[in-house]
C-alpha positions, 0 to 999 in steps of 0.5 A: 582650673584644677584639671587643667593644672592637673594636665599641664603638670603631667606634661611638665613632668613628661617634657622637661626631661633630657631627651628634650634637649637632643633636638632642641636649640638648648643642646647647644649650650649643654655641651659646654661645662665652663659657665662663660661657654654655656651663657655665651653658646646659649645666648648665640642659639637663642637669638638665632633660634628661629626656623626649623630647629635641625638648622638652628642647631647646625648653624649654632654648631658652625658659629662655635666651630669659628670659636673653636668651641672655646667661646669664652676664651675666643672672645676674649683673647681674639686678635683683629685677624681672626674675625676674618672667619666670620664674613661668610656666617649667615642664618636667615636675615642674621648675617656677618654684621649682626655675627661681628657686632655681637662678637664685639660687644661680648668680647668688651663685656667679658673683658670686664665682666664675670658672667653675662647676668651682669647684663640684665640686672640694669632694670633689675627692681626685684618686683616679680614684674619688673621684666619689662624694665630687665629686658628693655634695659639689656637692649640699651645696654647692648646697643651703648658701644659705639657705632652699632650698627643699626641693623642688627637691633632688630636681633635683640627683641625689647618690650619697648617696641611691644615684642614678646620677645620669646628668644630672649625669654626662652634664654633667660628661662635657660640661664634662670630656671632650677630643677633637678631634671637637667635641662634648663640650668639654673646658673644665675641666682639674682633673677628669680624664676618668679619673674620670668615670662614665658617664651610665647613662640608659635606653638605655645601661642597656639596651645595657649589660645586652644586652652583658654590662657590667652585671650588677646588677639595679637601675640605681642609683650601683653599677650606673653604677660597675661599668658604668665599671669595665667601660669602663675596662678598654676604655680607662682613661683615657677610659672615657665616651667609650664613652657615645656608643657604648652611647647611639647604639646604644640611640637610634639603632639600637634594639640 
């Protein structure tokens, strides 16, 4: 176990550096300073985080556009008339319904809350494994407006339908996680990294399988559990950090 830590410590080192951002959906974010466009940008690029990421971060790039690259000040002092823009937004099955539902519900939360950490901290127990009940309890707190549109829950992944939720994951990994190498964010300080579970997207699935952390034969909530559970014993405090590891290596190097 020692040499595989050793391994997976190197490529830590060698992916969480800022040249992983250019091509990464987390470019998105990084270019906002105020701490309102960083969350907001970072939870419209995680959400839409699926397919090749040069179309992530092109349709990440015309959504903020709509805003005026103001997203914040958007959501929040928008009139009826200006949600026109977004009738003709679409990337993959996430369209103009899904775009004006969680147009609408940041707008209500931001009007009557300081950060979008407010959201997640309905299950918060201060357990290291209560992410389970963070992350469900976001989805029903999400969906709690009125009229919602039943469609558009299937955006927002929950551990109550056994989904390993890997966008909203990867964001909580963005908004949590601190160092000093300038990628992840580390803006919000009442989750701990700790509790973090990992991003089990394809890559990393498969990474994990070839190098014997992930034993479950579906990829669901468990797996993305137990594959954290491995990287904890690598580092307990800090295990996500080894998202970059087992993702640079599935994408970059096709291990």
């Amino acid at each position: 176990m020692q040499n595989l830590k050793d391994f997976l410590d190197e490529k830590v080192a060698q992916y969480n550096q800022p040249r992983f951002i250019v091509n990464d959906p987390i470019c998105i974010p990084h270019r906002f300073s105020k701490k309102q466009d960083i969350e907001i940008a970072g939870f419209f690029a995680s959400i839409l985080a699926w397919g090749q990421r040069k179309t992530i971060i092109n349709k990440c790039t015309e959504l903020f556009q709509l805003m005026d690259n103001a997203p914040h000040d958007f959501l929040v002092n928008h009139q009826e008339s200006d949600l026109q823009v977004f009738l003709n937004f679409k990337h993959r099955t996430f369209n103009d319904v899904d775009t004006l539902y969680f147009v609408h519900f940041l707008s209500w939360f931001y009007r009557n809350h300081e950060s979008l950490e407010e959201a997640f901290l309905k299950g918060q127990t201060g357990e290291v494994d209560s992410m389970d009940s963070i992350l469900s309890q976001f989805h029903r707190f999400f969906f709690s407006l009125p009229d919602f549109p039943n469609r558009t829950k299937k955006h927002i992944a929950t551990p109550d339908r056994k989904a390993a939720c890997k966008r909203i994951n990867m964001y909580l990994r963005w908004m949590v996680r601190s160092d000093d190498n300038g990628v992840d964010f580390g803006l919000w300080k009442k989750i701990s990294p700790a509790q973090l579970i990992c991003p089990c997207d394809l890559h990393v699935d498969r990474v994990g399988r070839k190098l014997g952390l992930i034993t479950r034969k579906q990829t669901d909530w468990l797996t993305a559990v137990e594959l954290t559970e491995k990287l904890r014993e690598f580092d307990p405090l800090d295990p996500v950090k080894y998202d970059f590891a087992l993702f640079g290596l599935g994408i970059e190097e096709k291990f």
